[in-house]
C-alpha positions in Angstrom: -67.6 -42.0 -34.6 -65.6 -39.3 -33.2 -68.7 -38.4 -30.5 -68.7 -42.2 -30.0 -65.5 -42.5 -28.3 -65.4 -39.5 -26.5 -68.7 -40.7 -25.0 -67.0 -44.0 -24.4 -64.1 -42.3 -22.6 -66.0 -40.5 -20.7 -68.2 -43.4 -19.4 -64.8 -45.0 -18.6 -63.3 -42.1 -16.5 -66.6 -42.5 -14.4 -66.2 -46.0 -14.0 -62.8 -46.0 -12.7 -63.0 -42.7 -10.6 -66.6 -44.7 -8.8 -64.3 -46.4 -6.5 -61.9 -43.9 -5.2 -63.2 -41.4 -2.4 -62.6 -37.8 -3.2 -60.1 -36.0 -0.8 -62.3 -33.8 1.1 -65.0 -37.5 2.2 -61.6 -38.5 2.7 -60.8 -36.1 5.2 -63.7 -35.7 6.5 -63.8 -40.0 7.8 -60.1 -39.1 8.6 -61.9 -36.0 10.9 -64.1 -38.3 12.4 -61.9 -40.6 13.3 -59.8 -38.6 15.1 -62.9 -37.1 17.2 -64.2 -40.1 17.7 -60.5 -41.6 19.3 -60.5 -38.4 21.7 -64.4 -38.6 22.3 -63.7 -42.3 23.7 -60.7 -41.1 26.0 -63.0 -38.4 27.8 -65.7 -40.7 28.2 -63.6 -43.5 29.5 -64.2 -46.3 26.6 -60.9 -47.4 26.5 -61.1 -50.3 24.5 -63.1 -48.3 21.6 -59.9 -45.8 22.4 -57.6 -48.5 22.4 -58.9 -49.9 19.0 -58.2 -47.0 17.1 -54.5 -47.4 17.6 -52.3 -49.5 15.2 -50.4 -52.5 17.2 -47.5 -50.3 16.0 -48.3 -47.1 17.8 -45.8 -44.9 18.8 -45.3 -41.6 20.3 -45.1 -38.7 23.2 -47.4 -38.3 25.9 -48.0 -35.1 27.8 -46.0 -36.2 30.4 -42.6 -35.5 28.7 -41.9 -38.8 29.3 -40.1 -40.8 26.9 -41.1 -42.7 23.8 -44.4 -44.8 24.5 -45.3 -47.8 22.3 -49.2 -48.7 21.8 -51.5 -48.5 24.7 -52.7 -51.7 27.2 -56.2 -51.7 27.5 -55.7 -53.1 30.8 -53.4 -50.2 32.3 -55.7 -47.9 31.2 -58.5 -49.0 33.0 -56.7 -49.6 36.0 -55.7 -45.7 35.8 -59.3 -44.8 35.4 -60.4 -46.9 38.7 -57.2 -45.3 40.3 -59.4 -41.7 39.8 -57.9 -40.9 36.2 -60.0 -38.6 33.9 -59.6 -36.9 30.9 -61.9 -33.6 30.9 -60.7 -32.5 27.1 -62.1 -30.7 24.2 -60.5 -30.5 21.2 -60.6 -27.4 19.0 -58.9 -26.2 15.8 -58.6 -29.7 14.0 -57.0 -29.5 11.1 -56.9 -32.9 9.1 -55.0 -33.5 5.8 -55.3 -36.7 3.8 -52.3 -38.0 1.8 -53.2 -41.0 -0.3 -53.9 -43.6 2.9 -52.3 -41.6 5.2 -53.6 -38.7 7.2 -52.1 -36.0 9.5 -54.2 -34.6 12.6 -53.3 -31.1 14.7 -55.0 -29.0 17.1 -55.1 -28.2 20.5 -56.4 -29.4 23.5 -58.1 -27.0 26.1 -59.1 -29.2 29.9 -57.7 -30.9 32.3 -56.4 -34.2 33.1 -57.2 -35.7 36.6 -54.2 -37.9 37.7 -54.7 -40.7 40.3 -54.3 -38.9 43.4 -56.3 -35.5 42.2 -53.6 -33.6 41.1 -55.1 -31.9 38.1 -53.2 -31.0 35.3 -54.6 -27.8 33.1 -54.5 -27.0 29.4 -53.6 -26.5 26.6 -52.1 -28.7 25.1 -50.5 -29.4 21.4 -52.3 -32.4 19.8 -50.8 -34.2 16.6 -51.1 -37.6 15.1 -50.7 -40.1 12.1 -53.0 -42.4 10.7 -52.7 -44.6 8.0 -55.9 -46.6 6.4 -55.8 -49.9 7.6 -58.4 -52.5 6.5 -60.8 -49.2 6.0 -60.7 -47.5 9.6 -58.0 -44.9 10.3 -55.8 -46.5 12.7 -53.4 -44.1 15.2 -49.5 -44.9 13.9 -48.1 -42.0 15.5 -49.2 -39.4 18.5 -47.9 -36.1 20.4 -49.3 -33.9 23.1 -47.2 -31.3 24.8 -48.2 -28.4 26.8 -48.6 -25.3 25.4 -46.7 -22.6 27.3 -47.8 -18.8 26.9 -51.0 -19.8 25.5 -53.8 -17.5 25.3 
């Protein structure tokens, strides 16, 4: 009887834990999310880029700028015609999962090309937030500032 229930307990656990994802599949969609977001603003598909952020996106730009809120699809690709680029790769990710929440750094090595050609080099500091939102990791929070005395 005994044996019984423990194998009935068992078969339980299994049943219940089917559902949930374990933390490192977590992180790793979390990973690829973030990838794919940054992948999208280099290659200029800004309403795949665009779609990754929550309505509610907030955060700091490299610019050092104030506070921006979400991004307009439309200003972005009336940058890009303007001669905006984005020539980025992004190295040392390091992504951590927190229940439905996520937390992105690394950096980012490149440059930006601004409208007019002035070019703008790396590194730069790269963070974010994202919290699960109808099963895609959506953007809640961003910051990119330049990394002085890099190496």
């Amino acid at each position: 009887m005994r044996r019984m229930g423990i194998r009935w307990g068992a078969a339980a656990a299994v049943v219940l834990l089917a559902g949930v994802r374990p933390a490192a599949a977590q992180e790793a969609d979390a990973e690829a999310a973030v990838r794919a977001t940054l992948d999208a603003w280099r290659s200029g598909e800004y309403a795949a880029f665009v779609d990754s952020y929550h309505p509610d996106a907030r955060g700091f730009f490299l610019d050092g700028g104030n506070l921006m809120a979400g991004f307009s699809l439309d200003a972005l690709e009336a940058t890009a015609e303007a001669g905006f680029r984005a020539d980025v790769t992004l190295r040392d990710l390091d992504v951590a999962v927190y229940g439905g929440t996520s937390v992105a750094v690394g950096y980012l090595d490149g440059t930006l090309t601004l409208p007019g050609g002035l070019q703008l080099a790396g590194p730069w500091r790269y963070s974010e937030t994202r919290v699960l939102t109808d099963g895609a990791w959506k953007v809640v929070q961003f910051h990119i500032s330049k990394r002085e005395g890099a190496d």
